[in-house]
C-alpha positions in Angstrom: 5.3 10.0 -6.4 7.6 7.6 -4.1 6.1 7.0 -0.9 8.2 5.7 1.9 6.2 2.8 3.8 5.5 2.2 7.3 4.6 -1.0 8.7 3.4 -1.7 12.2 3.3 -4.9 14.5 4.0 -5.3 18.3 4.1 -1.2 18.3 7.1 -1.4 16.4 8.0 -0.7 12.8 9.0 -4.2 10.7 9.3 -5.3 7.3 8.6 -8.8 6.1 9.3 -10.9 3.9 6.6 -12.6 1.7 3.9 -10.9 4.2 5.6 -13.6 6.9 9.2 -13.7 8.1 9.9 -10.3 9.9 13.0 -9.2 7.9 14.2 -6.7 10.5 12.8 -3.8 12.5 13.0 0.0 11.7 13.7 2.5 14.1 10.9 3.8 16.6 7.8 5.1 14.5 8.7 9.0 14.9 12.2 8.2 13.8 10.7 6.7 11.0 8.7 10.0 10.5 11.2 12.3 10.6 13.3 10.0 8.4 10.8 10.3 5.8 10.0 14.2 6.5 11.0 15.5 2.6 8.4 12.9 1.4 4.9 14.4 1.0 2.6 11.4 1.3 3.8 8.2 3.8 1.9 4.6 3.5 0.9 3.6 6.9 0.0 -0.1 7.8 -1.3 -1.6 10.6 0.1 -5.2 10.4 -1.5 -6.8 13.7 -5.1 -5.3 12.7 -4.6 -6.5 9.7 -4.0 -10.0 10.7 -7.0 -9.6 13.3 -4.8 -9.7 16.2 -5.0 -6.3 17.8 -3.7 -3.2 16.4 -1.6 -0.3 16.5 -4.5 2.7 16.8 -2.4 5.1 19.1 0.7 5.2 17.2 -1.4 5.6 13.9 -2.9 8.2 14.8 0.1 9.9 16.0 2.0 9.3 12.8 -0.9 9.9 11.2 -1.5 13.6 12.2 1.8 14.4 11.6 1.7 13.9 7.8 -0.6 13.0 5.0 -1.3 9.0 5.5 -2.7 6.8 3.6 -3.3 3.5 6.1 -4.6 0.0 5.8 -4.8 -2.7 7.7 -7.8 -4.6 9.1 -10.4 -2.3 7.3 -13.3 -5.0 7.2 -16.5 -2.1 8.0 -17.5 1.6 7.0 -17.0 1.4 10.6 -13.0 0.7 10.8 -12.7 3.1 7.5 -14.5 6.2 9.2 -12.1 5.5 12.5 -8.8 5.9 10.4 -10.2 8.6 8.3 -11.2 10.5 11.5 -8.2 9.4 13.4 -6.3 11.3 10.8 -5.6 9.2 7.7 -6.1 11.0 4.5 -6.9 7.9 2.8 -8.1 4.4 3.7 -6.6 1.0 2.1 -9.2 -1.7 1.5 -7.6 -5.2 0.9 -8.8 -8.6 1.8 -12.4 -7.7 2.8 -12.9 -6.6 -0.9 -13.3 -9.8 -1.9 -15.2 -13.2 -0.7 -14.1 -17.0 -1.9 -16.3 -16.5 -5.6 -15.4 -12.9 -6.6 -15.7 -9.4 -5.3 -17.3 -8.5 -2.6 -19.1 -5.5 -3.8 -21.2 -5.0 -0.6 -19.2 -4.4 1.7 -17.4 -2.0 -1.2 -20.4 -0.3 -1.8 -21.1 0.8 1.9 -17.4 2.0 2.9 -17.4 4.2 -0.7 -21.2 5.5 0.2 -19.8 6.3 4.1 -16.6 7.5 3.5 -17.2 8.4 -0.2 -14.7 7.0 -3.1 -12.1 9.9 -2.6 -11.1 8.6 0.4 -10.3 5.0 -0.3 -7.5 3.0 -2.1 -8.2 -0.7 -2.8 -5.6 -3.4 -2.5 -4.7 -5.6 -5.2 -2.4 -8.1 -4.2 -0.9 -10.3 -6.9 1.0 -14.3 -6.5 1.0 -15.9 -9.3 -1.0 -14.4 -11.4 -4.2 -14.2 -9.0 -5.3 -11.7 -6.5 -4.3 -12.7 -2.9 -5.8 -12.4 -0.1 -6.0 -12.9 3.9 -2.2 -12.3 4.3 -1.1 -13.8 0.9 -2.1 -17.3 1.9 -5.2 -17.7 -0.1 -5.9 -17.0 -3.8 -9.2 -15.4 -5.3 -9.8 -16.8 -8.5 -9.5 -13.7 -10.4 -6.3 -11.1 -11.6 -5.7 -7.6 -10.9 -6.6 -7.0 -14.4 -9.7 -8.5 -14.6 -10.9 -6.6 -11.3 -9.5 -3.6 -11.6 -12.4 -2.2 -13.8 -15.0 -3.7 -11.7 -13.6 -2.2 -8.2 -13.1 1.4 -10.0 -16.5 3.1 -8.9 -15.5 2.2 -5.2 -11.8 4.0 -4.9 -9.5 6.5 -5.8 -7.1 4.1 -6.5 -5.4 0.8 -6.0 -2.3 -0.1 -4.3 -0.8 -3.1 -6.5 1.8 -5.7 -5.0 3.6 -7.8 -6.5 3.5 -10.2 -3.9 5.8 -12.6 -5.6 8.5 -10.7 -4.6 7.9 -8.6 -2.0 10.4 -7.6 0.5 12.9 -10.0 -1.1 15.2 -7.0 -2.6 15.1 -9.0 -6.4 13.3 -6.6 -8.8 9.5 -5.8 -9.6 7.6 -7.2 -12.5 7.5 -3.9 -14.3 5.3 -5.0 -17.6 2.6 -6.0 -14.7 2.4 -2.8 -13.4 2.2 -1.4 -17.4 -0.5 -3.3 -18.2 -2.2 -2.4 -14.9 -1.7 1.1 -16.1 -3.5 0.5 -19.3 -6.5 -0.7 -17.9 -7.3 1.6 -15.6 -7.3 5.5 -15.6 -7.4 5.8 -11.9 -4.4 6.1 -9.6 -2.0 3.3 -9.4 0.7 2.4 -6.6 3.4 -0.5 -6.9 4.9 -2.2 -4.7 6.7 -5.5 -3.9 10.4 -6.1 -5.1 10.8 -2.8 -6.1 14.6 -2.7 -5.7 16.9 -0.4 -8.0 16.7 3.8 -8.9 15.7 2.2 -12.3 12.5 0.2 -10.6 11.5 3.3 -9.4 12.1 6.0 -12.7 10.4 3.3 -14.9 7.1 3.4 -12.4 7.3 7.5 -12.8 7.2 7.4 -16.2 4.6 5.4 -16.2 2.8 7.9 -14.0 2.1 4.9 -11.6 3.8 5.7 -8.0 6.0 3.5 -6.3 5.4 3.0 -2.3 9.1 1.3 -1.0 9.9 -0.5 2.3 12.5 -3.0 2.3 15.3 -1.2 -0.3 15.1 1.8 1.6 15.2 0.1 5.2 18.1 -1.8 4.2 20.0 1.5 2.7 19.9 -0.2 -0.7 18.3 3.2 -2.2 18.8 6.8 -0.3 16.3 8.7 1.0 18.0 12.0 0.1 18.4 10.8 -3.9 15.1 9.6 -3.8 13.4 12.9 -2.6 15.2 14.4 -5.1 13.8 12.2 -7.7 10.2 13.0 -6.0 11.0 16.7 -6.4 12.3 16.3 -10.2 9.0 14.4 -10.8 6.4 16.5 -9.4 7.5 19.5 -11.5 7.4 17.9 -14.9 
């Protein structure tokens, strides 16, 4: 499955680059909607919750009973995950608060899955380097994706994987990453982060892993209409 991404700071929708420089800014969030109406799932994150410096609840919720969501973004308590979930996300995304300084933080993992139960959650693995990232890629967990991902499967649904080391910066994915991910795990998988070409994205399909895009399709570099086609071809085979 391709799912088209949106990302929200300020009330508006932005990509960055690296998780830092803002790239450029999409069109108003039900633009973005409708832009992305052929698509049958849409990633939805809120970028200033995430950072811990306000949020974006309103339009989330309005984007986010409009279509199937999956959305992220400062989900640190059952409390936050029920509030998206009832707000009218399908799924909730679970990134930096699944892990502390020594490891993973199973906890706080272990009351969001019991609350919200594991159907309904996607966990975050964030790769630089070869180690999981966290806090807005600025501080490494000394662990990788695939020596987590087993460990973090009784919690989730699935994981959303970024390769972090080139994310938003249009210059390919690490495809034999996201293989071996898919070898170690028999849950749902997500990539994104650099995915840039037609052939980025049929290589993650084949490998039954999905492929969540932002900056190639904001910048026009891949269509919308070829790529729900692509969606379409996939889904019936």
């Amino acid at each position: 499955m391709i799912i088209p991404c949106i990302d929200l700071m300020d009330g508006k929708v932005v990509q960055l680059v690296q998780g830092r420089e803002k790239a450029l800014e999409g069109d108003s969030p039900e633009v973005m909607l409708e832009k992305f109406a052929a698509f049958p799932e849409l990633q939805i994150i809120d970028l200033d919750a995430a950072l811990g410096r306000g949020e974006n609840q309103a339009i989330v919720e309005r984007l986010a009973g409009r279509c199937r969501a999956r959305v992220g973004g400062g989900v640190r308590t059952p409390g936050r995950a029920r509030k998206l979930l009832d707000g009218g996300a399908h799924r909730v995304i679970v990134g930096t608060s699944a892990f502390t300084q020594t490891g993973i933080n199973h906890e706080l993992l272990r009351s969001i899955a019991q609350d919200v139960t594991p159907q309904r959650v996607l966990i975050a693995l964030d790769s630089k380097g070869g180690r999981i990232t966290v806090k807005g890629w600025t501080e490494s967990v000394n662990l990788t994706a695939e020596e987590a991902i087993n460990e973090l499967s009784p919690y989730c649904s699935g994981f959303l994987c970024t390769y972090v080391d080139k994310e938003g910066m249009l210059q390919g994915t690490d495809l034999d990453w996201f293989r071996r991910l898919r070898g170690a795990t028999g849950h749902e998988i997500t990539a994104a982060g650099g995915i840039t070409t037609y052939a980025d994205v049929e290589a993650l399909l084949e490998m039954n892993v999905h492929a969540a895009l932002g900056m190639a399709i904001y910048t026009g570099r891949l269509d919308l209409a070829r790529l729900a086609a692509m969606n379409e071809k996939a889904a019936s085979t």
